[in-house]
N, C-alpha and C positions, 0 to 999 in steps of 0.2 A: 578357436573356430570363429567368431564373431569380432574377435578383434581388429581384421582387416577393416571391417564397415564400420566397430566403430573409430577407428582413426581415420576413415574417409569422411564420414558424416556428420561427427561430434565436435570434430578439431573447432579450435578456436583461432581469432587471430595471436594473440597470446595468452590461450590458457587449452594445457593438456587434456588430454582424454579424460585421464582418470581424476582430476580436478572435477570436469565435470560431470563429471559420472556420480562422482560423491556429491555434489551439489545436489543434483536431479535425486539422490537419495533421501537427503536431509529435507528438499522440498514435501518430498511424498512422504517423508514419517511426520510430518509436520501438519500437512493439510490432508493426508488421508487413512493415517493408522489410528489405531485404538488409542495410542499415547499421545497422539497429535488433538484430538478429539475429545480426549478428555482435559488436557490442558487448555485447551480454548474454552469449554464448559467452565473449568474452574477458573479462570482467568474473570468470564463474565458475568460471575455469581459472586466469586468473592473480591471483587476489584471497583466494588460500591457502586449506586445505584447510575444505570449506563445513559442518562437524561441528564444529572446533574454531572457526571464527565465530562459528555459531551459540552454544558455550559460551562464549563470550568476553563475545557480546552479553549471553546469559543472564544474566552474573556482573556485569555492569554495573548492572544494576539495582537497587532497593531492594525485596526482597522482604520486609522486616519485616512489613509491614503485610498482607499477603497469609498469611504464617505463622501471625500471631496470629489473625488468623481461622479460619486450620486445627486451632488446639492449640484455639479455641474449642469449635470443635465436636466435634470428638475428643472433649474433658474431660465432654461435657453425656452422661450416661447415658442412657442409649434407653431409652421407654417399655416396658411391660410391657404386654403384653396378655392 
């Protein structure tokens, strides 16, 4: 009965209805059921403290290229008006 609309309104350019039907499922057991919900809880309790993550992640990174952009601008003297 619904199926006409959803292969009108669902389709992709290359990916099927029921592809994404189960996508849009897996999204919503994920970000709005009771098992979606408690796995994010335990994720952010037992996945150590979410501060020192965050700096960890931070420190992973390759900020050179981001810096030299900052000393750039810093160093260029501001116009006068």
């Amino acid at each position: 009965e619904l199926r006409p609309f959803l292969d009108r309104y669902m389709r992709g350019k290359d990916v099927d209805v029921e592809y994404k039907s189960r996508l849009y499922r897996l999204a919503h057991d994920l970000a709005v059921s009771s098992f979606g919900m408690r796995q994010e809880v335990y994720e952010y309790w037992h996945g150590g403290d979410p501060n020192r993550n965050r700096i960890n992640l931070l420190r992973g990174y390759d900020q050179s290229d981001m810096m030299d952009r900052i000393k750039g601008l810093v160093s260029k003297p501001l116009p006068h008006e």
